[in-house]
ChimeraX commands (.cxc) that place a marker at each C-alpha (Angstrom):
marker #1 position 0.00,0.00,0.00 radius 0.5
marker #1 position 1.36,3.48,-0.80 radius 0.5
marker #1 position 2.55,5.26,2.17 radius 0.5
marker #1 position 0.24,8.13,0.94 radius 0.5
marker #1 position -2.81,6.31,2.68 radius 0.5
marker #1 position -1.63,5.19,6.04 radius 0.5
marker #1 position -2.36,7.19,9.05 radius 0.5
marker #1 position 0.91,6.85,11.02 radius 0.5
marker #1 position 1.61,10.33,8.75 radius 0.5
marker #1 position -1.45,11.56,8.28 radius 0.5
marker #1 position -3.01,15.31,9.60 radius 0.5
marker #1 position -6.01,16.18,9.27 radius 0.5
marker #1 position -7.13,19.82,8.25 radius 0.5
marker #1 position -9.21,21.36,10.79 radius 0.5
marker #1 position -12.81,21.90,9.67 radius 0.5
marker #1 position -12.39,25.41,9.73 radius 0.5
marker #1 position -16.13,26.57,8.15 radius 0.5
marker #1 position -15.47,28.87,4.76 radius 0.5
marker #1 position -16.36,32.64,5.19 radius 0.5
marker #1 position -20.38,32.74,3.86 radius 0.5
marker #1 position -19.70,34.31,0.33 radius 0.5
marker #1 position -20.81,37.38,-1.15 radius 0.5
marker #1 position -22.39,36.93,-4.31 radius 0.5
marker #1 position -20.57,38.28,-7.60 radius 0.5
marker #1 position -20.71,41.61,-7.80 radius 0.5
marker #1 position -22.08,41.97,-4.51 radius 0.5
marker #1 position -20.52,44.99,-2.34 radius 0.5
marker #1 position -18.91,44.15,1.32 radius 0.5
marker #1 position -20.82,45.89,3.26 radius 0.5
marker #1 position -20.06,45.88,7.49 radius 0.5
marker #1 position -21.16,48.05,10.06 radius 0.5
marker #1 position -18.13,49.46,12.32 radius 0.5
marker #1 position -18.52,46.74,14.52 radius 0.5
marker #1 position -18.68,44.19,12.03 radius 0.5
marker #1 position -14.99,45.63,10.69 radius 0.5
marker #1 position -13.76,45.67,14.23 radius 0.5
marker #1 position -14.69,42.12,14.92 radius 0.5
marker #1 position -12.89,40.66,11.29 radius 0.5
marker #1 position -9.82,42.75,12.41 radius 0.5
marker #1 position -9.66,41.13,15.92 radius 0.5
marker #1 position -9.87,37.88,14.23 radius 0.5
marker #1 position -6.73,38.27,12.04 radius 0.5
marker #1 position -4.74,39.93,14.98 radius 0.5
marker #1 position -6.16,36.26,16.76 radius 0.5
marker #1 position -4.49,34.14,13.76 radius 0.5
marker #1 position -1.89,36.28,13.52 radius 0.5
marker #1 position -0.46,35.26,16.60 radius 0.5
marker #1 position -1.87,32.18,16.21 radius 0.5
marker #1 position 0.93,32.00,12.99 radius 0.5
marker #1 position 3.44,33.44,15.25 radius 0.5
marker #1 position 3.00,31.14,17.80 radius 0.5
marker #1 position 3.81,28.23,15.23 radius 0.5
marker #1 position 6.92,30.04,14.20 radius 0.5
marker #1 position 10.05,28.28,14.28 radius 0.5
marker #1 position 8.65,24.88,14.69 radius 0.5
marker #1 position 9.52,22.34,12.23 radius 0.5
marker #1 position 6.84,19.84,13.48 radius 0.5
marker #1 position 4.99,18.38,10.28 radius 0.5
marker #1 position 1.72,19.41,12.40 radius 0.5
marker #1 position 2.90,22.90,12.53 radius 0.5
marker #1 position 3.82,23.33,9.23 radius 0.5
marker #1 position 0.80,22.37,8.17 radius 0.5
marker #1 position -1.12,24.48,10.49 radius 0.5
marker #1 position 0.83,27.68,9.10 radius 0.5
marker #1 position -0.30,26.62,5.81 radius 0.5
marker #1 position -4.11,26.81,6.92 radius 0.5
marker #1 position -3.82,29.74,8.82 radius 0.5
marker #1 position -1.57,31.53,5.72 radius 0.5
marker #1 position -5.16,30.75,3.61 radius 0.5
marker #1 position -7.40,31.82,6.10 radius 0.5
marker #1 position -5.60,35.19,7.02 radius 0.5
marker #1 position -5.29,35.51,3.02 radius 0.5
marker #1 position -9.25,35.21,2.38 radius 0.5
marker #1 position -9.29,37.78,5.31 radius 0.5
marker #1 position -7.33,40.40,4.52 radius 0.5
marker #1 position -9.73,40.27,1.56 radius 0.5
marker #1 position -12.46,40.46,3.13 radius 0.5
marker #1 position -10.61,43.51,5.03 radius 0.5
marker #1 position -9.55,44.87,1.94 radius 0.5
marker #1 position -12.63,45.15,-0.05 radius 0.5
marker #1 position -14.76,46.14,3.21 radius 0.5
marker #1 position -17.24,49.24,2.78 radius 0.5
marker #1 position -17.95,50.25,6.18 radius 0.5
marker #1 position -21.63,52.06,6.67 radius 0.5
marker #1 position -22.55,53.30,10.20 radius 0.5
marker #1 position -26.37,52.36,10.84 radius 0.5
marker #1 position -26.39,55.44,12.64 radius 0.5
marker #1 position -25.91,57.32,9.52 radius 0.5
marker #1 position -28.87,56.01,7.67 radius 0.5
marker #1 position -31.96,57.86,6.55 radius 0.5
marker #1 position -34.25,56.77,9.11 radius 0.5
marker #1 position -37.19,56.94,6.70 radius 0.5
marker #1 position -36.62,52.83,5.99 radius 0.5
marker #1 position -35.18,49.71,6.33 radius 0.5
marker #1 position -31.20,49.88,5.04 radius 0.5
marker #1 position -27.98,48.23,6.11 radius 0.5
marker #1 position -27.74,48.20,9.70 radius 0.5
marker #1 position -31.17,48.58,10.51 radius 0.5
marker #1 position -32.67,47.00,13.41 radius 0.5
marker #1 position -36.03,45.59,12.30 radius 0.5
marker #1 position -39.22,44.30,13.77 radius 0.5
marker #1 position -41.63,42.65,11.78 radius 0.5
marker #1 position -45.09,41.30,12.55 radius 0.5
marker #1 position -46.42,37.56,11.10 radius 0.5
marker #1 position -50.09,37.37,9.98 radius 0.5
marker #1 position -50.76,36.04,12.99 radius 0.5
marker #1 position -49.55,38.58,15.10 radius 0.5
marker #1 position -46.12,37.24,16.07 radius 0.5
marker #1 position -43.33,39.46,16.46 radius 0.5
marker #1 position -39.55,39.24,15.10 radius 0.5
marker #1 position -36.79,41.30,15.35 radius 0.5
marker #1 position -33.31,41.35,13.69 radius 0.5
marker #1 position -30.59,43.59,12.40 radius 0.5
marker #1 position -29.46,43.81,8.98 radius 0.5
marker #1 position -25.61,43.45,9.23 radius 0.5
marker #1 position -22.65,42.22,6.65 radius 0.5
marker #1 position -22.21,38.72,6.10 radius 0.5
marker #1 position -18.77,38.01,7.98 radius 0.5
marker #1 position -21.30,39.57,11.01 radius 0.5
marker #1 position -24.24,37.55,9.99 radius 0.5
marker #1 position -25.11,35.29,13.70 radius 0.5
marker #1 position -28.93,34.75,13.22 radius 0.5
marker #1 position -29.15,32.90,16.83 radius 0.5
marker #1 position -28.48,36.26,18.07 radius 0.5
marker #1 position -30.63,38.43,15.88 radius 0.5
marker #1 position -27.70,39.34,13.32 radius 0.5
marker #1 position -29.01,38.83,9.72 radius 0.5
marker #1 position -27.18,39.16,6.28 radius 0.5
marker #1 position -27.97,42.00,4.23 radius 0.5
marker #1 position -27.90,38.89,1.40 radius 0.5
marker #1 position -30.21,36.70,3.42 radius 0.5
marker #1 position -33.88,36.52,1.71 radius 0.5
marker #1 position -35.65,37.78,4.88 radius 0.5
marker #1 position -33.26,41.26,4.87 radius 0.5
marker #1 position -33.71,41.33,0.93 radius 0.5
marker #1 position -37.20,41.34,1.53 radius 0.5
marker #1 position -37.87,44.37,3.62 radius 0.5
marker #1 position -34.99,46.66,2.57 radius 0.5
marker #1 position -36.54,49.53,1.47 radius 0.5
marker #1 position -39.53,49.46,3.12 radius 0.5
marker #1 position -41.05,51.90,5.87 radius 0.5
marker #1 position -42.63,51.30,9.02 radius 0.5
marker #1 position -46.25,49.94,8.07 radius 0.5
marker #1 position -45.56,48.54,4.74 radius 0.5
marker #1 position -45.94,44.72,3.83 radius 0.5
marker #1 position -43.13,42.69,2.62 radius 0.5
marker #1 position -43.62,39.32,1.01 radius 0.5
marker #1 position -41.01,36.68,2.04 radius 0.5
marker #1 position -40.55,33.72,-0.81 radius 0.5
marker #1 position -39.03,30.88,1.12 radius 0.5
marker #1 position -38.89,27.01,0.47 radius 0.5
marker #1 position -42.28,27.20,2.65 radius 0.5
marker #1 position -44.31,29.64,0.52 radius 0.5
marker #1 position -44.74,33.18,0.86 radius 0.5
marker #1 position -45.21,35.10,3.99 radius 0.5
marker #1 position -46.33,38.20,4.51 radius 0.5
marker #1 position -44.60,40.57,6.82 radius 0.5
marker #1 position -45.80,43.94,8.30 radius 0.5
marker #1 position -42.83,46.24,9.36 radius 0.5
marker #1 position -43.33,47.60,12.87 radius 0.5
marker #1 position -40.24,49.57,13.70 radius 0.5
marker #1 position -37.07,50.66,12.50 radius 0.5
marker #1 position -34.32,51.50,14.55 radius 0.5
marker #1 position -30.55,51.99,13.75 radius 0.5
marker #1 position -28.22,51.30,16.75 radius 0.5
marker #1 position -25.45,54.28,17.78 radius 0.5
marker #1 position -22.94,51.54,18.36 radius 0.5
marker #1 position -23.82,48.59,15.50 radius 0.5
marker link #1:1,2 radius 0.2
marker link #1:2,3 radius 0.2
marker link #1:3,4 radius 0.2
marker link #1:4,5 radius 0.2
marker link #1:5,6 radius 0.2
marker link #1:6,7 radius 0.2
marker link #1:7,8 radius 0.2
marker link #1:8,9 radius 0.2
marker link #1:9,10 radius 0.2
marker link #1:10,11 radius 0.2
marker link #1:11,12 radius 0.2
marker link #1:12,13 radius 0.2
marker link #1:13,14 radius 0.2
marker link #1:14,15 radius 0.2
marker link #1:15,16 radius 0.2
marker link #1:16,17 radius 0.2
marker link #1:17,18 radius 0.2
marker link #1:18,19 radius 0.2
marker link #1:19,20 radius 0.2
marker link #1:20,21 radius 0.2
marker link #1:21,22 radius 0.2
marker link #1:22,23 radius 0.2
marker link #1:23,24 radius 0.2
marker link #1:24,25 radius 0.2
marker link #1:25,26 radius 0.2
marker link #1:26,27 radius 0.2
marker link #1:27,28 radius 0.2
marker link #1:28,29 radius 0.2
marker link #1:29,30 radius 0.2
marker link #1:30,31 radius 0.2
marker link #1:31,32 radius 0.2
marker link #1:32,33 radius 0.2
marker link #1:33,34 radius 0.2
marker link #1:34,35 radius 0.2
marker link #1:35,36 radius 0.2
marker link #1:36,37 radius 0.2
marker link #1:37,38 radius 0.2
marker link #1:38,39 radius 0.2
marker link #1:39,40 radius 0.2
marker link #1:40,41 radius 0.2
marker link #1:41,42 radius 0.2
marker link #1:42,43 radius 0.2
marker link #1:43,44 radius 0.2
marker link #1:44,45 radius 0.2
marker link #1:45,46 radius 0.2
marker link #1:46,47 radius 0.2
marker link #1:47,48 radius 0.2
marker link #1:48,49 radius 0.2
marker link #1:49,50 radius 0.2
marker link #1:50,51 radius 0.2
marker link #1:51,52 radius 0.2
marker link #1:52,53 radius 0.2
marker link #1:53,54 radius 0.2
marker link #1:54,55 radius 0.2
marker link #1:55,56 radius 0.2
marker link #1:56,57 radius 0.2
marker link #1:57,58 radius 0.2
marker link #1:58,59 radius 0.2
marker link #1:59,60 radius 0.2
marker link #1:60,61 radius 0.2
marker link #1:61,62 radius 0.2
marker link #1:62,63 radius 0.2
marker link #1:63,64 radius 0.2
marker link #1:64,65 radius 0.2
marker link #1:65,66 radius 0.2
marker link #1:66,67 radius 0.2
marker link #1:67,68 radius 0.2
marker link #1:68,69 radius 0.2
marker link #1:69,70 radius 0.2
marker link #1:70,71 radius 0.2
marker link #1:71,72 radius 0.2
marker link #1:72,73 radius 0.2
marker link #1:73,74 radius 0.2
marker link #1:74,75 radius 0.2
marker link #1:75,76 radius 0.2
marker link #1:76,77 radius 0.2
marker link #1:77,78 radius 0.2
marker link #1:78,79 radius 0.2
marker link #1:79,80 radius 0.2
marker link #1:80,81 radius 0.2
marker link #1:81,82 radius 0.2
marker link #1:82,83 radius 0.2
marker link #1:83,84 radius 0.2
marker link #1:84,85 radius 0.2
marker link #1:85,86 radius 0.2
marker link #1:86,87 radius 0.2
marker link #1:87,88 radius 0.2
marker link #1:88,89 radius 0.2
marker link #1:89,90 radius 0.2
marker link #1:90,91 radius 0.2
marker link #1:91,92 radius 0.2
marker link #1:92,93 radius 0.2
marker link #1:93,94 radius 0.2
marker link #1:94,95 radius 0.2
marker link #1:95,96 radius 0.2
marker link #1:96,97 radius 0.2
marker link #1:97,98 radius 0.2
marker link #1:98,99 radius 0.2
marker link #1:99,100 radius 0.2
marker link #1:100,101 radius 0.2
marker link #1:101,102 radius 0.2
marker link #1:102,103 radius 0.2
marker link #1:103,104 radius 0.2
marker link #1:104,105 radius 0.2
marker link #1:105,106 radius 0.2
marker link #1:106,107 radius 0.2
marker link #1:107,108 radius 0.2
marker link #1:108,109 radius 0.2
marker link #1:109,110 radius 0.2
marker link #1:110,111 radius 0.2
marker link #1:111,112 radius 0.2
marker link #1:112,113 radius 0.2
marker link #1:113,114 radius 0.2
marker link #1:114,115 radius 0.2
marker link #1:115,116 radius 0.2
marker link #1:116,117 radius 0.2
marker link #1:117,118 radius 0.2
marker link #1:118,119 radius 0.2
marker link #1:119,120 radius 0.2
marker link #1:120,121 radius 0.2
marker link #1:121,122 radius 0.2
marker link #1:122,123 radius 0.2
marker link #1:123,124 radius 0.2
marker link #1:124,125 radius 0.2
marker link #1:125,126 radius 0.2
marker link #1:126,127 radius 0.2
marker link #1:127,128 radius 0.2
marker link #1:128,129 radius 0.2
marker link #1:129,130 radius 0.2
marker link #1:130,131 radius 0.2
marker link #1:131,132 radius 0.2
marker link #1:132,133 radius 0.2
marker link #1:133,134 radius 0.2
marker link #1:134,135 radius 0.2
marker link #1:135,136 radius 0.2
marker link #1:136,137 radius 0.2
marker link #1:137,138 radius 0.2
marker link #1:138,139 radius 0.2
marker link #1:139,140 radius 0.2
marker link #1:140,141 radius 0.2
marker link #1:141,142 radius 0.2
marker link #1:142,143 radius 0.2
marker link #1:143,144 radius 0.2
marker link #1:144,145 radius 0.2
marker link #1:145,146 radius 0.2
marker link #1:146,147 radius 0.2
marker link #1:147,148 radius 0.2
marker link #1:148,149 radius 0.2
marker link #1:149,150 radius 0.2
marker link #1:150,151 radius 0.2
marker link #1:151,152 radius 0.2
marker link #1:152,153 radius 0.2
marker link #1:153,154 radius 0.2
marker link #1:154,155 radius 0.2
marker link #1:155,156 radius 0.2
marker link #1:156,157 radius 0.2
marker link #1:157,158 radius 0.2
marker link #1:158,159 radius 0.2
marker link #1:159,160 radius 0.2
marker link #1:160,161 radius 0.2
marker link #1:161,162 radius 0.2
marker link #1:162,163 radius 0.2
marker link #1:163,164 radius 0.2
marker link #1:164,165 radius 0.2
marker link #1:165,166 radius 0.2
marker link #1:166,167 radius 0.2
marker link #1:167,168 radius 0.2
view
């Protein structure tokens, strides 16, 4: 058997989950907080790298190698980052870093922000400004109907405020 198939050598890559891409053409839009957080992260793998430094383990080679691709596909994502401060925003209706809440024909209430996708964490309320639900209400004002188009059907959704945080 080849010595390429036995595990005695082998290392397995980290599942390390691939940034949530923007679709062609798409701007890279992040709030300030959004830009802060994707700058911690490669100060995080930079000494992460660092760390590793030095060490001719196969293992740490190997991580270096991961970490030089994920700090590359960063520093793009850093690069090509158009920061807008929700604060900014013409109140009038739902834009980028608005805070929405939206009421369900029968009378339930949700409420989310529209952030960038690096920021995207819709277990706490974070949405992507490319995620169907945002798509659907950008534009609108506070007592329009938007119609959500989801592997369910269609939903209508009433929008009952719009906020945009200071500090987003």
């Amino acid at each position: 058997m080849s010595r390429a198939f036995t595990k005695e050598d082998s290392w397995e890559e980290p599942i390390i989950p691939p940034r949530p891409p923007l679709p062609d053409g798409m701007p890279n839009y992040v709030t300030p907080r959004g830009l802060t957080l994707l700058r911690e992260e490669q100060t995080r793998l930079e000494g992460e790298r660092a760390r590793l430094e030095g060490s001719e383990e196969d293992s740490a080679r190997k991580q270096r190698v991961v970490l030089a691709r994920r700090l590359a596909d960063l520093a793009g994502r850093i690069a090509t980052a158009e920061v807008i401060d929700p604060s900014r925003q013409a109140q009038d209706s739902v834009r980028f870093g608005a805070r929405v809440t939206l009421r369900d024909v029968r009378g339930g209430l949700r409420s989310f922000q529209i952030v960038g996708v690096d920021e995207s964490d819709p277990d706490n309320g974070l949405i992507a400004f490319t995620a169907p639900i945002a798509r659907s209400v950008l534009g609108c004002g506070v007592g329009d109907t938007a119609t959500l188009h989801s592997a369910t059907g269609e939903e209508k959704l009433t929008i009952v405020d719009i906020d945009y945080p200071v500090h987003a």
